[in-house]
VOGU-3710 file (C-alpha; in Angstrom, 3 decimals, decimal comma):
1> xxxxxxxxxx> 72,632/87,611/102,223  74,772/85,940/104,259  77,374/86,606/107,135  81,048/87,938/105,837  82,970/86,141/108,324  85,076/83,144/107,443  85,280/84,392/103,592  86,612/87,586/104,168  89,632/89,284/106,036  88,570/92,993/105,005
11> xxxxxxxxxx> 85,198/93,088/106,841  86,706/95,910/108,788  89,978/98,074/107,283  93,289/96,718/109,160  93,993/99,394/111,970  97,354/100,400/112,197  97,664/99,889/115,728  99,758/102,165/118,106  102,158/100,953/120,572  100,957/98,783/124,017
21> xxxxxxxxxx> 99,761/101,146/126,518  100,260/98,582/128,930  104,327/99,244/129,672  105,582/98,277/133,413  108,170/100,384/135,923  110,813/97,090/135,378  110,204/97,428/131,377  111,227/101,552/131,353  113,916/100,769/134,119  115,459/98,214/131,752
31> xxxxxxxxxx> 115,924/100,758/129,217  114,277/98,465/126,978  113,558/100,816/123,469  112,571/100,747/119,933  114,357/98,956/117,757  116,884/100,629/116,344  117,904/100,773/113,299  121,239/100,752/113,223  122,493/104,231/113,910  124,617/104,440/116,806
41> xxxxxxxxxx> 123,111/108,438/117,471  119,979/107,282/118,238  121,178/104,664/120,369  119,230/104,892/123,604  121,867/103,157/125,862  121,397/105,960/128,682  121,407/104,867/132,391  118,300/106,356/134,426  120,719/109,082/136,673  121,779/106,833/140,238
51> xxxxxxxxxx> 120,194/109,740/142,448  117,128/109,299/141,330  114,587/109,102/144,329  112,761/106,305/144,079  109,231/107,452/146,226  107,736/110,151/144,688  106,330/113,169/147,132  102,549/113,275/147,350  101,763/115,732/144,508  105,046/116,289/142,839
61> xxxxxxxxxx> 106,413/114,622/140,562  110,386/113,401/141,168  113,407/113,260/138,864  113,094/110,211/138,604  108,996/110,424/138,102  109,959/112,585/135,233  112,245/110,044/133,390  109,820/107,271/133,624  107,122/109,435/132,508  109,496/110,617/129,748
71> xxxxxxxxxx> 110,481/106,737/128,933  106,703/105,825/129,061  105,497/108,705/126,924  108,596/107,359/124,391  107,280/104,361/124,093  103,493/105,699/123,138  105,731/107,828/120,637  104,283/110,508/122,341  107,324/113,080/121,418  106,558/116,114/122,778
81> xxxxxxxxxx> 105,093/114,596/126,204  108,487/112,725/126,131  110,470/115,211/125,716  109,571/117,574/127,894  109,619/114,986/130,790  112,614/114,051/130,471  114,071/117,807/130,165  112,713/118,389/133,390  115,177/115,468/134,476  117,502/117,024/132,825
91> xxxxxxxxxx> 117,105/119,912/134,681  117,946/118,358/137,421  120,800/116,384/136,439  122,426/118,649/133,267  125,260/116,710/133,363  123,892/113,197/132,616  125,066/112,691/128,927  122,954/109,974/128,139  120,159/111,659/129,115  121,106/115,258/127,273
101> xxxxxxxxxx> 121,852/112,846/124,031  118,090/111,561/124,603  116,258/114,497/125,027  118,041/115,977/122,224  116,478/113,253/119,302  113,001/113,765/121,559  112,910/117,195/121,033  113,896/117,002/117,426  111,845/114,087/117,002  108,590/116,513/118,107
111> xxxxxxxxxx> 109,665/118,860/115,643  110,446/121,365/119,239  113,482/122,645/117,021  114,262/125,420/119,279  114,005/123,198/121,692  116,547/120,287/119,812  119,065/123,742/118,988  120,047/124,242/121,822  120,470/120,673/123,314  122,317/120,205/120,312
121> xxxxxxxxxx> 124,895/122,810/120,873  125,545/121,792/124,444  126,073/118,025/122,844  128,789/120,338/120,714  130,418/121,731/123,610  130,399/118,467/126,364  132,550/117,591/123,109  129,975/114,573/121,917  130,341/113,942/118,498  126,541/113,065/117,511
131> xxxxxxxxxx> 126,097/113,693/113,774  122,411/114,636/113,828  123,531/117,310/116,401  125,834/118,638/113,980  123,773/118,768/110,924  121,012/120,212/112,892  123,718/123,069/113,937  124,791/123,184/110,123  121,339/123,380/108,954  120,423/126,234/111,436
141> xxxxxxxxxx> 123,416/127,861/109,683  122,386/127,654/105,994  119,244/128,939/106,985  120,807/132,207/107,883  123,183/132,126/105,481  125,890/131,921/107,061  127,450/129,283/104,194  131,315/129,778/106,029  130,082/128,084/109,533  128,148/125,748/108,146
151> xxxxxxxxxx> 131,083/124,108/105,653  133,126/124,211/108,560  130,419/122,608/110,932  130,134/119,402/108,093  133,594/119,639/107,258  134,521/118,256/110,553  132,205/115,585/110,506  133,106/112,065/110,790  131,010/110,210/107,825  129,896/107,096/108,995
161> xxxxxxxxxx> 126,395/105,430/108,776  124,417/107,563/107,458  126,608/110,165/107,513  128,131/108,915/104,290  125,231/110,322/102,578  123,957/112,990/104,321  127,342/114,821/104,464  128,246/115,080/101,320  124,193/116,052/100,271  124,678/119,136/102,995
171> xxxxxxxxxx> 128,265/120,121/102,026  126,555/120,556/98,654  124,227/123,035/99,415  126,496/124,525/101,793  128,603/125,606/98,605  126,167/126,181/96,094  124,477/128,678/99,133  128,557/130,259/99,090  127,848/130,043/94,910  130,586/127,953/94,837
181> xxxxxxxxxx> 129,390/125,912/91,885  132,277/123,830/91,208  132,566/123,099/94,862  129,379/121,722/95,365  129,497/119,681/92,556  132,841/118,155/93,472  131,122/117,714/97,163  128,777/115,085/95,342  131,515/113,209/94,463  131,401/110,150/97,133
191> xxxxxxxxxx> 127,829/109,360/96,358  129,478/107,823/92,774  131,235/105,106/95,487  127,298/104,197/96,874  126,146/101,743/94,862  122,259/102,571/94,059  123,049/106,589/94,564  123,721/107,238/90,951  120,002/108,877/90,121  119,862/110,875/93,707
201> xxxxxxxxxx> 123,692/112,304/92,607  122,250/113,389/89,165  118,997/114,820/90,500  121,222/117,172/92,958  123,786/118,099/90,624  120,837/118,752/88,355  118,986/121,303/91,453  122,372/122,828/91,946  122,993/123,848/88,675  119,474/125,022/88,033
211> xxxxxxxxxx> 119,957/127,029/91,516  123,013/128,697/90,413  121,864/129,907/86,923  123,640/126,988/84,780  121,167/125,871/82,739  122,741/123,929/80,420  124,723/121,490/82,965  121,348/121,469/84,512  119,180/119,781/81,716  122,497/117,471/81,340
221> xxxxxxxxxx> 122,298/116,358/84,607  118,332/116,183/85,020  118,745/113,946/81,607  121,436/111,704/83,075  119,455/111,579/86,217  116,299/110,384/84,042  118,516/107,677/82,017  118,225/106,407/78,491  114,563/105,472/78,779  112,183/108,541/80,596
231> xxxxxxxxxx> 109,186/106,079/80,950  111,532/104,260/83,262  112,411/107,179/85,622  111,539/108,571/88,849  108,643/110,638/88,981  109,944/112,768/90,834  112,594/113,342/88,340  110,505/113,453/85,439  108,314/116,072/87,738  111,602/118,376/88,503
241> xxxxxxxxxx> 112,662/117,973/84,997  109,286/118,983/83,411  109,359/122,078/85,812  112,838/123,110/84,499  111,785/123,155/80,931  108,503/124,965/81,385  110,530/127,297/83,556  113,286/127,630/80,364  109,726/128,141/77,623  109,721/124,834/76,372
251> xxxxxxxxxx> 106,167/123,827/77,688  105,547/121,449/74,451  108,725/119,503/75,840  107,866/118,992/79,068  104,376/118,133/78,128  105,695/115,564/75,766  108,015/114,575/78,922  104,567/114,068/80,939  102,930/111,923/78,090  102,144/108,367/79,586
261> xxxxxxxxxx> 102,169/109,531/83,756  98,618/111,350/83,503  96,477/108,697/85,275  94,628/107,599/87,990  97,301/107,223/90,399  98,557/110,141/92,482  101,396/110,620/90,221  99,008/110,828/87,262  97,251/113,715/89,193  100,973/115,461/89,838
271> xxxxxxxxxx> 100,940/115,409/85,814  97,666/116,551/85,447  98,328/119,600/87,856  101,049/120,459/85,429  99,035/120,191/82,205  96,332/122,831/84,165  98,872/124,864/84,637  100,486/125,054/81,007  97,077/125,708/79,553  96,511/128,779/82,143
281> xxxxxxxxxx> 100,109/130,097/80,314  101,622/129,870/84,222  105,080/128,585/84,694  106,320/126,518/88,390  107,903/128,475/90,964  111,446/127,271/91,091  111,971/124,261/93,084  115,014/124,914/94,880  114,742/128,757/96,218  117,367/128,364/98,452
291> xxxxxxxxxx> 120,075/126,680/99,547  117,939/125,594/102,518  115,670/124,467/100,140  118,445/121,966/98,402  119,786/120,889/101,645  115,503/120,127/102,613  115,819/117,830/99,378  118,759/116,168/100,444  117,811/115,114/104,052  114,410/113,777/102,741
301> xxxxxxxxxx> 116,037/112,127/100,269  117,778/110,117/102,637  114,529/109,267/104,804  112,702/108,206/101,549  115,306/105,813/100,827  114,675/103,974/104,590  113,002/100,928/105,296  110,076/102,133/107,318  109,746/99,219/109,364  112,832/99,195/110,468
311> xxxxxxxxxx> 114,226/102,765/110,753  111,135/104,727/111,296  112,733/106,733/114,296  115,398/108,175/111,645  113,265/108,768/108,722  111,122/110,849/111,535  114,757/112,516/112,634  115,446/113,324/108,439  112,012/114,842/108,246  112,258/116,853/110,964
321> xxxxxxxxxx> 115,443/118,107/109,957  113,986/119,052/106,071  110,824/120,528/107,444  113,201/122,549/109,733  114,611/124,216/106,914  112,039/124,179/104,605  108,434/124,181/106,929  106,498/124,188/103,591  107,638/120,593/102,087  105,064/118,280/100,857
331> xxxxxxxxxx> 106,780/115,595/100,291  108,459/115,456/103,507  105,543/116,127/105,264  103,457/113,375/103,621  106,200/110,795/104,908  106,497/112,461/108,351  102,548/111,918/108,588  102,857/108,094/107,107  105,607/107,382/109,863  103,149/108,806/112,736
341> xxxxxxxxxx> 100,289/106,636/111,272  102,578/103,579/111,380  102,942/104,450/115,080  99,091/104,573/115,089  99,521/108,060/116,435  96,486/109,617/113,379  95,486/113,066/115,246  99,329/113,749/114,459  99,381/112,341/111,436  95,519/114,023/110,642
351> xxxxxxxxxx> 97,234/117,728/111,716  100,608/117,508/109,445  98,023/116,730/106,455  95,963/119,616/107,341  98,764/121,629/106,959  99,948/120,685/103,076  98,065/122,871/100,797  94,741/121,444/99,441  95,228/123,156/96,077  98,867/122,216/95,662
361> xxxxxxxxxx> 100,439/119,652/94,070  99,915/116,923/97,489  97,342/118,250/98,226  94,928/115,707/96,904  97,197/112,632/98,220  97,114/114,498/101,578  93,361/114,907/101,653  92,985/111,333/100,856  94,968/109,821/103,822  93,281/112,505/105,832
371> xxxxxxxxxx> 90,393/110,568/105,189  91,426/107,511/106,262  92,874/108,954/109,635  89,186/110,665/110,760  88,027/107,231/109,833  90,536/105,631/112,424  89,538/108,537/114,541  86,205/107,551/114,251  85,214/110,933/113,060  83,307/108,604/110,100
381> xxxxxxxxxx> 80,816/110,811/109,038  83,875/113,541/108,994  85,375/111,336/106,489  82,812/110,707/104,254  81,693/114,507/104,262  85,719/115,392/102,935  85,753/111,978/100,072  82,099/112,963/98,987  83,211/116,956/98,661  86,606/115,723/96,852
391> xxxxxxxxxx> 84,701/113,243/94,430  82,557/116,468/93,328  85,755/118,460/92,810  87,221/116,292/90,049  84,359/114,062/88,013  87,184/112,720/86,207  88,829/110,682/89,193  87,689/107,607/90,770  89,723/107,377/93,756  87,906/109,114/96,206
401> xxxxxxxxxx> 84,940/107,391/95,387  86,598/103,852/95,688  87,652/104,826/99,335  83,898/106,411/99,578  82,723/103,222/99,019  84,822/101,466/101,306  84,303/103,543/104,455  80,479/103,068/103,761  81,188/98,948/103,103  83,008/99,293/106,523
411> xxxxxxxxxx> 80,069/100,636/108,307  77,985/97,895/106,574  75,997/100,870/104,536  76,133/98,463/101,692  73,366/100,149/99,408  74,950/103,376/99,415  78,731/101,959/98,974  77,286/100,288/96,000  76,303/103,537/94,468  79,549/104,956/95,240
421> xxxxxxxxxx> 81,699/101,924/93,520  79,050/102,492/90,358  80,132/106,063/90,433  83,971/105,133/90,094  83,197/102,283/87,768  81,500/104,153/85,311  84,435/107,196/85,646  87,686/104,273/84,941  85,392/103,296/82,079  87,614/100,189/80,802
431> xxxxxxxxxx> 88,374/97,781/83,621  91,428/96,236/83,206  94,597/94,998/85,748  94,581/96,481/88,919  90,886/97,530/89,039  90,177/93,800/90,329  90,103/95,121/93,265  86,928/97,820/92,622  85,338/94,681/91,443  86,022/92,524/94,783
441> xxxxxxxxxx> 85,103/95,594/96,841  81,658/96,201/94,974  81,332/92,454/94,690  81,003/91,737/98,485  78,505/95,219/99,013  76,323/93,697/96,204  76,182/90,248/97,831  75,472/91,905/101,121  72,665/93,906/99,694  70,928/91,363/97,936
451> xxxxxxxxxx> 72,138/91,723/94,626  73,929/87,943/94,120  73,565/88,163/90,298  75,731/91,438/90,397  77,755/90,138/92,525  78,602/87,206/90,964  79,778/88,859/87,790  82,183/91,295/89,685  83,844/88,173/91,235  83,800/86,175/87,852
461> xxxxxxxxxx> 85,333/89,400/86,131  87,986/89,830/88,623  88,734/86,677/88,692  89,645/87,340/84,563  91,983/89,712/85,886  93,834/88,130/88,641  92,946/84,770/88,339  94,741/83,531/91,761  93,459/86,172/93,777  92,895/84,290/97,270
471> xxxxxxxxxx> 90,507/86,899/98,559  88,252/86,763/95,483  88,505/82,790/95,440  87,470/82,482/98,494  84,769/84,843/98,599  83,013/83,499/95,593  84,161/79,487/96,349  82,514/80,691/100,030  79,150/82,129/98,641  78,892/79,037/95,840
481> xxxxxxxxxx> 79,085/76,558/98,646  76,538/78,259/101,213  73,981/78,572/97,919  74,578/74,768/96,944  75,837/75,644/93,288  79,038/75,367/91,453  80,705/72,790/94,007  83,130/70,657/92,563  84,398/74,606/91,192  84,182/76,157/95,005
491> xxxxxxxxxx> 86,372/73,555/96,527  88,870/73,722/93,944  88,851/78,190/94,468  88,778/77,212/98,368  91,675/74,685/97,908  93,778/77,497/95,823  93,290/80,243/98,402  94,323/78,273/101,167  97,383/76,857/99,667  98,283/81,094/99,394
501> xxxxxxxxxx> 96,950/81,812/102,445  97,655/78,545/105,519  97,954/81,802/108,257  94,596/83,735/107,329  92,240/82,674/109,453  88,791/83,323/107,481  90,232/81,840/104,212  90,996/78,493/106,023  87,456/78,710/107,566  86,129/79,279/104,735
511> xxxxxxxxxx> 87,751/75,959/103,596  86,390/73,980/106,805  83,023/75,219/106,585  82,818/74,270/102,649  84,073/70,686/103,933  81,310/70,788/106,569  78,667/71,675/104,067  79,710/69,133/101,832  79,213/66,504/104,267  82,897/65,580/105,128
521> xxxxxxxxxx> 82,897/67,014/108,807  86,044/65,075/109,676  88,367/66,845/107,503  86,013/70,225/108,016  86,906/70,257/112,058  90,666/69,899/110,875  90,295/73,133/109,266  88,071/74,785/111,291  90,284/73,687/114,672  93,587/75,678/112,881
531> xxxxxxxxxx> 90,644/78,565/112,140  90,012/79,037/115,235  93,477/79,018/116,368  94,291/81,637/113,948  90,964/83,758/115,024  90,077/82,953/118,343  88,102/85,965/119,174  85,625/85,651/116,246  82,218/84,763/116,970  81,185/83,200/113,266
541> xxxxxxxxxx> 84,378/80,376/113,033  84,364/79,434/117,141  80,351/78,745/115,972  81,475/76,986/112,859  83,664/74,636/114,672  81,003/74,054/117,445  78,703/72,745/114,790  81,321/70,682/112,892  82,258/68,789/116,616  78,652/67,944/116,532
551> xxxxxxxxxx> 78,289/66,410/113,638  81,646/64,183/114,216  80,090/62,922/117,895  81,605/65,806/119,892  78,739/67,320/121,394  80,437/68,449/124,995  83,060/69,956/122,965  80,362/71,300/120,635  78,523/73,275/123,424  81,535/74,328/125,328
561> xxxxxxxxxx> 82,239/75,715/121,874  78,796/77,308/121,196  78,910/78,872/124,433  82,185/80,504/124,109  80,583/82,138/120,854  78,347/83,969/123,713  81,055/86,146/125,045  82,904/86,913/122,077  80,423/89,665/120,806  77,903/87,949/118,295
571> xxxxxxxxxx> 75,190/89,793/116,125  71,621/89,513/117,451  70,591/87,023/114,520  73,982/84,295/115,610  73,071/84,746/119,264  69,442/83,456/118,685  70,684/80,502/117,109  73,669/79,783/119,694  70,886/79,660/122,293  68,760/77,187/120,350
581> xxxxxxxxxx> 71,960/75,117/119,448  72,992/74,859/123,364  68,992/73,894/124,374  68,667/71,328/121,349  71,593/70,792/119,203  71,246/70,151/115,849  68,627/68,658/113,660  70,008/65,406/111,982  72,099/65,996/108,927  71,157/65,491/105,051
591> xxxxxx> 72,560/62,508/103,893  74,301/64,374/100,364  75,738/66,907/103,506  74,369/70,442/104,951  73,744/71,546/100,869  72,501/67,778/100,267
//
């Protein structure tokens, strides 16, 4: 068994990091923010009020206290904290518009929708025209039916940005709560003019015709929103339609309709959820109960269609505003959570997937990101306790097992994550495509356990399926060239993973330290030098690169080397042998090289 580092990058799973902690009084004067993505509403372009006192009394915090604590607590994405800081500036200065505007998308932002109501409506009278502000006001509206106020509310909207979209979605459902068919239906009619809007148009037409008691027009409109080929649609669509159609007692149509989607995958399980429920003789619940309910669809329809990593702030605004008029939405509530985790903010993101159903539909997805969050939450044996429980709940699924045995490979508990990816081996039965991956995973526990000969085969079978994989080339390449065998093969798997992969610093280790084993230290400390400046803070490649400046006649630069490798957190077995290294170097080389 040897030491992971240098062949692989998934030692430990990627955390999601949360924002710098670290953010100075000139950074939150600045007004320097998030980036935005390119609605003007959220733009935070507020001036910190000019009466602000700068020295803070001893035990109370000042105006101006509260809007850097507000700013600061922003920039953790902290929501609620920020939000309530800065409305106690905004107590004190009511009349700062900037600030109002900001404490407004806080407060909605944290899901304080009481809170966001009533900033919104003084936005509505200081006469700002902020179009979140009004479809919050519109929403709040539909939800008490009261269909007349909220038509005029979005009728007087200005439809730019996103407003294009989200207008005409909420005028909608604005009608078709009035049951004003034809007027909601005609209110559709500018998403034809958006190109890549076509499906989303369908599928509402489709909900509002299936809200109002038209079937027919409905199963027209869920078919044109599935197009000519249904194994090429939308899940979602081919979940809504299937739900009509058992709904209308055509079950053997709609189970024909979920042929080919019952799987592994989390859609799979969506389908499989359905079958289970045909066989029990139940039909769905209507989708759309409401007009609230339509107008929910419609807002997260437009944060699902976001790039995340660039317009996370108004996905989180859309989802706010769907789960405020429908607090019971899955769907938007699994995004909301996946935009929290990408802020590395997981006891949010851990509490919104508490709160979606277990037994429902998302449930299972929930669960399993739930997982991963008390994992990041270092609640690990929490964790494994819910995957282990959810593996025993459905012996036909593998996934909870795979992330089982990943957790466990994670904490270096290779034995029992082997037993675990042997479990959800033996449930896929056929490996084929994708499932590389089980194979790489099970492949490095093996090898770490002992177990090269099993190992071996995983790497040489996933290699069948993905044949450039640079994680799997360089593992095996790696593990060849420390055992001595295969070599001429290794270097050419090393040489292929590094030509995918010049920026990951244990794959171009893994290249040096072949080199250095192979008795060309020369080329090895080129490698090893662009290693290190890729992973600085590993213990294994600063060590590898010590030993390669020895062998080329560097030995000051070797021990300075070695001796960094002492404060960068080795295991007990690496800082035995950095010791010996900095007393006595090393012993003369082979002449074939270090596997000569």
């Amino acid at each position: 068994m040897m030491g992971l580092a240098g062949r692989s990058a998934d030692k430990f799973p990627a955390r999601r990091g949360g924002w710098c902690a670290a953010i100075t009084v000139a950074l939150l004067i600045a007004g320097c923010t998030p980036d935005n993505p390119g609605n003007e509403d959220t733009a935070n372009s507020e001036e910190p009020p000019r009466q602000f006192n700068v020295v803070e009394p001893i035990g109370q915090r000042s105006p101006y206290g509260n809007y850097l604590a507000g700013r600061f607590a922003e920039r953790q994405k902290d929501f609620a904290q920020a939000a309530a800081a800065l409305g106690r500036a905004l107590d004190d200065f009511p009349d700062n518009a900037g600030l109002l505007r900001r404490t407004f998308y806080l407060s909605l932002e944290a899901g304080q929708n009481d809170t966001a109501l009533r900033m919104a409506r003084k936005l509505e009278k200081s006469g700002a025209k902020i179009s979140t502000a009004q479809l919050l006001l519109a929403a709040e509206s539909v939800k008490n039916d009261n269909f007349a106020g909220a038509l005029q509310q979005l009728e007087s909207m200005e439809r730019e940005d996103l407003a294009r979209y989200s207008v005409p979605l909420a005028l909608a459902w604005a009608h078709a709560g009035a049951k004003e068919t034809a007027g909601a239906i005609a209110a559709l009619a500018p998403l034809d003019k958006e190109s890549g809007f076509e499906t989303l148009r369908y599928l509402h037409e489709a909900f509002i015709n299936d809200f109002t008691g038209q079937a027919g027009p409905a199963e027209a409109a869920y078919r044109a929103a599935l197009g000519d080929d249904p194994t090429l649609g939308a899940n979602r669509v081919i979940s809504a339609y299937g739900a009509f159609l058992e709904r209308q007692d055509r079950a053997s149509v709609a189970a024909g309709l979920y042929d080919g989607f019952t799987g592994a995958d989390m859609d799979g399980l969506l389908f499989e959820i359905a079958r289970e429920r045909m066989a029990a003789g139940r039909k769905p619940e209507p989708r759309i109960g409401s007009a609230a309910d339509g107008m929910a669809e419609g807002f997260f329809d437009i944060a699902s269609i976001l790039p995340k990593e660039r317009a996370s702030e108004i996905i989180l605004i859309y989802c706010r505003l769907a789960l405020y008029l429908r607090p019971d939405f899955p769907l938007a509530q699994l995004l909301l959570a996946d935009i929290y985790e990408g802020y590395g903010r997981y006891e949010e993101a851990a509490e919104i997937h508490r709160g979606i159903d277990p037994s429902g539909a998302y449930g299972w997805a929930a669960r399993l990101r739930l997982a991963d969050e008390l994992y990041d939450l270092d609640d690990v044996e929490g964790a494994i306790e819910l995957l282990s429980q959810m593996a025993d709940e459905r012996p036909d699924r593998s996934d909870a097992l795979v992330r089982l045995g990943n957790i466990l490979r994670y904490q270096e508990r290779f034995a029992e994550s082997v037993a675990a990816y042997d479990q959800a081996v033996e449930r896929i039965g056929e490996i084929i495509g994708d499932n590389w991956t089980i194979l790489y995973s099970r492949g490095i526990s093996l090898e770490q356990s002992d177990q090269w000969e099993r190992a071996e085969k995983d790497f040489l079978r996933a290699l069948e399926l993905e044949p450039d994989q640079p994680f799997v080339l360089n593992y095996l390449g790696y593990s060849w060239v420390e055992k001595g065998k295969n070599l001429v093969e290794a270097r050419e798997m090393l040489e292929r993973a590094v030509a995918q992969r010049q920026d990951d610093g244990y794959i171009v280790d893994s290249m040096g330290w072949a080199l250095y084993k192979l008795g060309e230290y020369e080329d090895a400390v080129v490698y090893l030098e662009r290693a290190v400046a890729l992973r600085p803070q590993d213990p294994v490649i600063n060590d590898h690169l010590g030993d390669a400046y020895w062998r080329v006649g560097r030995q000051d630069e070797a021990r300075i080397q070695w001796s960094r490798v002492s404060g960068l957190g080795p295991d007990d077995e690496l800082r035995v042998q950095i010791q010996q290294k900095l007393k006595q170097g090393l012993p003369a080389a082979n002449p074939g090289g270090e596997n000569g």
